[in-house]
N, C-alpha and C positions, 0 to 999 in steps of 0.2 A: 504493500500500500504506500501511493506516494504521501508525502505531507506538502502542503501549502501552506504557511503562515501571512497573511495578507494586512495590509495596513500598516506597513513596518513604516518607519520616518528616522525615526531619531539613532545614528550611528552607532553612540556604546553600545545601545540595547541591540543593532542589528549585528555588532561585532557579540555578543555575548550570546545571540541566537544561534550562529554559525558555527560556534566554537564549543556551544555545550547541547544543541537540540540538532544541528546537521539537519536542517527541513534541506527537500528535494527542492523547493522551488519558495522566493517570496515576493509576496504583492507590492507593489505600490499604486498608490492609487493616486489617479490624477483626473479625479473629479473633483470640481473648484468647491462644490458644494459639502463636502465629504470633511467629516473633523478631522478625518486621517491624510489629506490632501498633501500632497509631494509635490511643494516647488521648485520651480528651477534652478532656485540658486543652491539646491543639495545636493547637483548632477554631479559636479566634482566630486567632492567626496561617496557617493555613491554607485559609479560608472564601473569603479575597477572591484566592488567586493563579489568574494569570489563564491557567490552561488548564483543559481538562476534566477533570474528577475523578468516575474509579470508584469506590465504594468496593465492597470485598469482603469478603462474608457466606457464613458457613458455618454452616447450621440456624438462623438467628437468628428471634426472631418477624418478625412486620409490622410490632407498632407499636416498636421496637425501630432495625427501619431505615428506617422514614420516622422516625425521631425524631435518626438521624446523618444522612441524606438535608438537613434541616433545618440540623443545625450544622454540617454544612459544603460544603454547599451542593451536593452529588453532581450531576452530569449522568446520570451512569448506575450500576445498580445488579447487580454480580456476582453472581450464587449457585452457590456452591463446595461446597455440602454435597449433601441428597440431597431440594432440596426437590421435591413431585411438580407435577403443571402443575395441579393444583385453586390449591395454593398462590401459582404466578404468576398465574395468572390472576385472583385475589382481590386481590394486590400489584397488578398492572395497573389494576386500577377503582380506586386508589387512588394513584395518582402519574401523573405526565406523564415522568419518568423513562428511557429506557433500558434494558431487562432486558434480562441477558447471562446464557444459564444454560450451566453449564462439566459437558461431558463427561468426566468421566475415564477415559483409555484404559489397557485392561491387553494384551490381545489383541486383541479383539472391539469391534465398534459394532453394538448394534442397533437400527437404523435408526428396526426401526417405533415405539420405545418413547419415540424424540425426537417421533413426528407431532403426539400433542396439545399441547407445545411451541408449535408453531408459531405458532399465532394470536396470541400475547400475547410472545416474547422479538423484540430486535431483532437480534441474534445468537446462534451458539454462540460458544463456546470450549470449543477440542479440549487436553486437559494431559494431562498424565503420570497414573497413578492414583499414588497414596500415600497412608498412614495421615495426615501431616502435612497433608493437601488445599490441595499443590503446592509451589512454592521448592523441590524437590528436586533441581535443573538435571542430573534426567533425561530421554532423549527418549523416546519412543515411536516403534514403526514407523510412519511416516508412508503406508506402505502403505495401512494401514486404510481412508484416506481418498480411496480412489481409485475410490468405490463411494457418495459421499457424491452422494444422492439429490433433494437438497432445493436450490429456487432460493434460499434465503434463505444469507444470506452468512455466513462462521465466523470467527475470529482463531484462530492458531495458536501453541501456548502446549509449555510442557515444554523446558529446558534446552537453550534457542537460544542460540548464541554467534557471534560472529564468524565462524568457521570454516565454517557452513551454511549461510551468504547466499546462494551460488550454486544450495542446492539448495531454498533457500527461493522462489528465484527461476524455479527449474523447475516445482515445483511449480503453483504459480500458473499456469502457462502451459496447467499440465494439467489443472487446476482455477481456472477464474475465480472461483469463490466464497469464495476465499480473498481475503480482502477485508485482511487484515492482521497483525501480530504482535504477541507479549506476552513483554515481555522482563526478567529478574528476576534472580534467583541467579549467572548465570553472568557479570554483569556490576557485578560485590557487590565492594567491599574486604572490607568485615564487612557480615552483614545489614540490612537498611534504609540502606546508605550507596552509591551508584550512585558507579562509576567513568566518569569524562567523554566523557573518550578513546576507551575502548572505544567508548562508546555514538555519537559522534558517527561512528566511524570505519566501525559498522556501515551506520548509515543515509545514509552517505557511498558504501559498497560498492553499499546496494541501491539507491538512487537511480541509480546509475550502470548498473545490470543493465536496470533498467527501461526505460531509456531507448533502450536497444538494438533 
């Protein structure tokens, strides 16, 4: 199972996530509206650390995020808003990137409306719906996705904490295309500040699940 830790900002704390939780991948987010927002001026210091970095868009143009893609060096590129799949697939012919395009669940998944998706994203991600478009460390029924149709693999995202490992861990078992998680709000002193502890202690629990 991969880990995503998203919402990262502030350097010591991203230097002390890399160095004691080793996540596969981390967020930043560069949505203006977003308390965990990642300005420009942290590109410097943030360009060269050495894991992979999401960064996360919501409605943003093209040239816009190939132009943060650039400052700081993304591996892969989230879109959190309502972009349509003309628009990934135009982002595609234009980067060597990563596309992750995020479902937001309220009820329902409809299925077929992910199919022209496919050809051009390297995943989903399934989150919570909310006006805030996400960090609301609410979950969704996880139900939903017991119906999920498609070989291509998802992260699962919405107000995971500590306490769901085990059913993070079932999950999985029901669904292999759950390929991993995305972990945010619920593991916040204050926003864009990751709590250590929590984080290593989760991916301590699922490591240990998995291996069963």
């Amino acid at each position: 199972m991969e880990i995503k830790v998203c919402g990262m900002r502030e350097l010591g704390n991203i230097q002390s996530l890399i160095a004691e939780v080793k996540p596969d991948w981390m967020g930043l987010i560069f949505y203006p509206k977003s308390p965990r927002y990642v300005s420009e001026d942290r590109a410097t210091e943030l360009k060269e650390i050495a894991v992979k970095k999401v960064g996360v868009f919501v409605n943003e143009t093209e040239d816009e995020i190939l132009r943060k893609v650039g400052l700081f060096q993304l591996s892969a590129i989230q879109l959190h808003g309502n972009e349509s799949a003309e628009f990934v697939e135009k982002l595609s012919e234009r980067t060597s990137c990563e596309l992750w395009k995020v479902v937001s669940v309220s009820e329902k998944i409809d299925w077929k409306s992910l199919v022209a998706y496919l050809p051009y994203v390297s995943k989903f991600l399934f989150d919570t719906a909310t006006k805030a478009h996400g960090g609301s460390g609410q979950k969704f029924d996880w139900s939903v996705l017991e119906t999920y149709p498609f070989d291509k693999g998802f992260l699962l995202s919405g107000g995971l904490d500590e306490e769901c490992v085990e059913e993070i861990a079932a999950l999985r078992q029901q669904i292999p295309q759950l390929e991993g998680v995305d972990l945010n709000s619920k593991f916040e002193d204050v926003p864009g500040l990751k709590n250590i502890e929590k984080l290593k202690k989760f991916k301590q629990k699922l490591l240990s699940l998995e291996a069963i």
